[in-house]
C-alpha positions as CSV (number, residue, x, y, z in Angstrom):
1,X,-8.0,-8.0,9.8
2,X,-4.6,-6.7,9.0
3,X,-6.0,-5.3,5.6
4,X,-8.9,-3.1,7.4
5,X,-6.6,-2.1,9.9
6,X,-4.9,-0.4,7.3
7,X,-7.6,1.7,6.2
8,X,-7.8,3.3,9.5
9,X,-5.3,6.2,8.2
10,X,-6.9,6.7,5.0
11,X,-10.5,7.1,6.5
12,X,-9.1,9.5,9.2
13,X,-7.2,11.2,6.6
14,X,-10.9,11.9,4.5
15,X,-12.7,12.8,7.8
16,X,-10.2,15.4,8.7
17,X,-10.2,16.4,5.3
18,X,-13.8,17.2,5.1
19,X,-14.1,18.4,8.4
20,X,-11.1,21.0,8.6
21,X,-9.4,20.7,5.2
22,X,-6.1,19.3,3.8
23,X,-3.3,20.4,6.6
24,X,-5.3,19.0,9.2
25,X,-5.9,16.0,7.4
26,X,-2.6,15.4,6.7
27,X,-1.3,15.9,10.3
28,X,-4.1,13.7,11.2
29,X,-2.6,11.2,8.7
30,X,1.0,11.3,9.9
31,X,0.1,10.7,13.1
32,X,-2.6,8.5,12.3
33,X,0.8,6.2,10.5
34,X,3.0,6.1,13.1
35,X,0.3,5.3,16.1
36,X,0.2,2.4,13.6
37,X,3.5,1.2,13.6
38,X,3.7,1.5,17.6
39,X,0.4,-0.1,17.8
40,X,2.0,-2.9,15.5
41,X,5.1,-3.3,17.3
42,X,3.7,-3.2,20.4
43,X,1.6,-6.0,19.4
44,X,4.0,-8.3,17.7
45,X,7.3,-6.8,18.9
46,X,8.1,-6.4,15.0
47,X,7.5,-3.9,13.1
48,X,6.6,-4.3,9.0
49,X,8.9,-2.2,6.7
50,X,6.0,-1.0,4.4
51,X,4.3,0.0,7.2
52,X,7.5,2.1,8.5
53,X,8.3,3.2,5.3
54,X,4.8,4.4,3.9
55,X,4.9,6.7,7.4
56,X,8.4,7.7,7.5
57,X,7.6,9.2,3.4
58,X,4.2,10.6,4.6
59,X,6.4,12.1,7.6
60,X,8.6,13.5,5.6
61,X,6.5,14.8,2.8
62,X,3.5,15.5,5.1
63,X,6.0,17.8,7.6
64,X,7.1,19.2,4.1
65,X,3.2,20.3,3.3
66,X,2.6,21.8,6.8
67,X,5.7,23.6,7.3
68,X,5.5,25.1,3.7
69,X,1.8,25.4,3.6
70,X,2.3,23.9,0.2
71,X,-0.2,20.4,-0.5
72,X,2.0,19.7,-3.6
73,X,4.3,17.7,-0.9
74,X,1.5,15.3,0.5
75,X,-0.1,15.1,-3.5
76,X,2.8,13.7,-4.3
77,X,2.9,11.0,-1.2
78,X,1.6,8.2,-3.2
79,X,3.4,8.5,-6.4
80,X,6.3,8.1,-4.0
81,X,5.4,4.9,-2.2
82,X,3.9,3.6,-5.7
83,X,7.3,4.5,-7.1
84,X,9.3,3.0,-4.4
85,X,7.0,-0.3,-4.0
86,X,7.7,-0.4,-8.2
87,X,11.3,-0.3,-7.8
88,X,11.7,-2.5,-5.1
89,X,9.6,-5.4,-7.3
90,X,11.4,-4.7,-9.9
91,X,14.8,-4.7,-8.1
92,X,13.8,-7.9,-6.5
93,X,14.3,-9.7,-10.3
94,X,17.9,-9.0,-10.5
95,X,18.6,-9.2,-6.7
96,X,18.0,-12.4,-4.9
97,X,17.4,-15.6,-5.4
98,X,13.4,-15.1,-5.2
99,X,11.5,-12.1,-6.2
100,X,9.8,-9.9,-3.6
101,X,6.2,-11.4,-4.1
102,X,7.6,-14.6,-3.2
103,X,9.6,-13.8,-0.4
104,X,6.3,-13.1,1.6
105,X,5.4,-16.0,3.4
106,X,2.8,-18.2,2.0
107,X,1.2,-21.4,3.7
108,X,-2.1,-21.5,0.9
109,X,-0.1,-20.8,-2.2
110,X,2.8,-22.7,-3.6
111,X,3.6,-21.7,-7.3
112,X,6.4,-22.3,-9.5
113,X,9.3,-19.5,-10.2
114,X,8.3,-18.1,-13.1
115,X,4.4,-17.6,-11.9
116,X,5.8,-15.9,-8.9
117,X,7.8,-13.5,-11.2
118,X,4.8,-12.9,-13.4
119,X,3.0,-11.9,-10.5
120,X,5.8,-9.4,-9.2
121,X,6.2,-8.2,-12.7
122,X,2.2,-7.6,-12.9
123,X,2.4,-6.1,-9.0
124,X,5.0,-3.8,-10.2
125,X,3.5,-2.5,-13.4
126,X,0.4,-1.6,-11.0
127,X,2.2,0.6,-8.7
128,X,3.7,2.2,-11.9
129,X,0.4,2.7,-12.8
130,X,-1.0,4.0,-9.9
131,X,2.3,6.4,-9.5
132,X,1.7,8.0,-13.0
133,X,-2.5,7.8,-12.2
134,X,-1.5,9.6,-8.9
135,X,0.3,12.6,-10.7
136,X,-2.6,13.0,-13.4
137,X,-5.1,12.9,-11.0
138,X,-3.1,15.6,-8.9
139,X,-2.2,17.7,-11.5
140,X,-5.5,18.2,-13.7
141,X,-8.1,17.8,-11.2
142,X,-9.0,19.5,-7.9
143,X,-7.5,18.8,-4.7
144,X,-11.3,17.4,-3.4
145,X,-10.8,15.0,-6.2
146,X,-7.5,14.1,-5.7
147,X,-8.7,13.3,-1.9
148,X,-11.5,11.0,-3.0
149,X,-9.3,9.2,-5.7
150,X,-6.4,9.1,-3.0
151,X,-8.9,7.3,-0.4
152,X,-11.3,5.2,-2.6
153,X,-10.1,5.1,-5.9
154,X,-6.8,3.8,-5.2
155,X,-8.1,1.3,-2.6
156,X,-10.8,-0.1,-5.3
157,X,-7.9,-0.3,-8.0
158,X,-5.9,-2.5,-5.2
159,X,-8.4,-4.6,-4.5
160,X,-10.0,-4.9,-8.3
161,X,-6.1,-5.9,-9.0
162,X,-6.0,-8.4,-6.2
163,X,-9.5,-9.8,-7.2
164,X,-8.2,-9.9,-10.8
165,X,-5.5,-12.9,-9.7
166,X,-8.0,-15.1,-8.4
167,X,-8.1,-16.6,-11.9
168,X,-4.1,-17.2,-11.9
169,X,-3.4,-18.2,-9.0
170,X,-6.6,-20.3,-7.6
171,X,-4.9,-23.6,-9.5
172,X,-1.6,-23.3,-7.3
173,X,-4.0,-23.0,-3.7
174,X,-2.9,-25.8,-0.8
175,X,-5.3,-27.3,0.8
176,X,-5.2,-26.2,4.9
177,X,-4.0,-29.7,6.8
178,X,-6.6,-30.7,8.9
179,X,-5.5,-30.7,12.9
180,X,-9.2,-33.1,14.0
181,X,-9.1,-36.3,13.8
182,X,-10.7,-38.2,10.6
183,X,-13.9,-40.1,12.1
């Protein structure tokens, strides 16, 4: 539910953009973010910090684009949280006891160490990907494609990526405890 809740931004974000163009769209983004923080917090008194930090960079770099007038600031937006997600994984090998994937809390998945820092590794590699994809895309195509790859093609990519670890990690699933009865 969480994951489609997510979209919600992204899909407001294309709307606007085809409807009134790319400063409108990425007004209705930033707002679009931080409704969904307080919408989270409100809900679980908590708030996530990837959820606070994706809107505080789009804030900053989406005020940048509409006080300049200049989209380079928002086309750049998800090279920085790709960028910063990368680092953070990567950080998380040499800081900690656990890397980052593994620090997420997990009730169907128990896998040794050095899976968990394979999968990290591989999670961080992504986002360099997608970083350096991001600045390509932004810098040899048009900003209507750089729109389209922002809102679909990155969202396939994640979830082609996710999809792809089905194979790795499907061995190391728990099974749910059962809370009925046997009969």
């Amino acid at each position: 539910m969480n994951a489609v809740l997510d979209l919600i931004p992204a899909i407001l974000f294309f709307a606007a953009y085809k409807l009134y163009g790319l400063f409108t769209a990425t007004a209705v983004l930033v707002i679009a973010l931080l409704v969904m923080v307080l919408v989270t917090y409100l809900r679980t008194k908590k708030v996530p910090k990837l959820q606070l930090a994706t809107a505080l960079v789009a804030t900053v770099l989406g005020g940048m684009t509409l006080w300049f007038r200049d989209p380079t600031f928002i086309l750049f937006k998800p090279t920085a949280i790709y960028g910063a997600f990368a680092l953070a994984l990567l950080g998380s090998h040499v800081i900690g006891d656990k890397v980052l994937m593994q620090r997420i809390p997990q009730k169907a998945v128990v896998m040794p160490d050095v899976i968990w820092r394979r999968i990290n590794l591989a999670w961080a590699l992504f986002f360099v990907f997608c970083a350096v994809l991001n600045v390509y895309v932004a810098m040899n195509y048009s900003e209507e494609i750089w729109v389209k790859v922002k809102v679909f093609g990155f969202t396939g990519l994640m979830f082609a990526f996710m999809i792809a670890h089905i194979p790795f990690i499907s061995r190391y699933l728990v099974e749910p405890e059962s809370d009925a009865a046997p009969r």
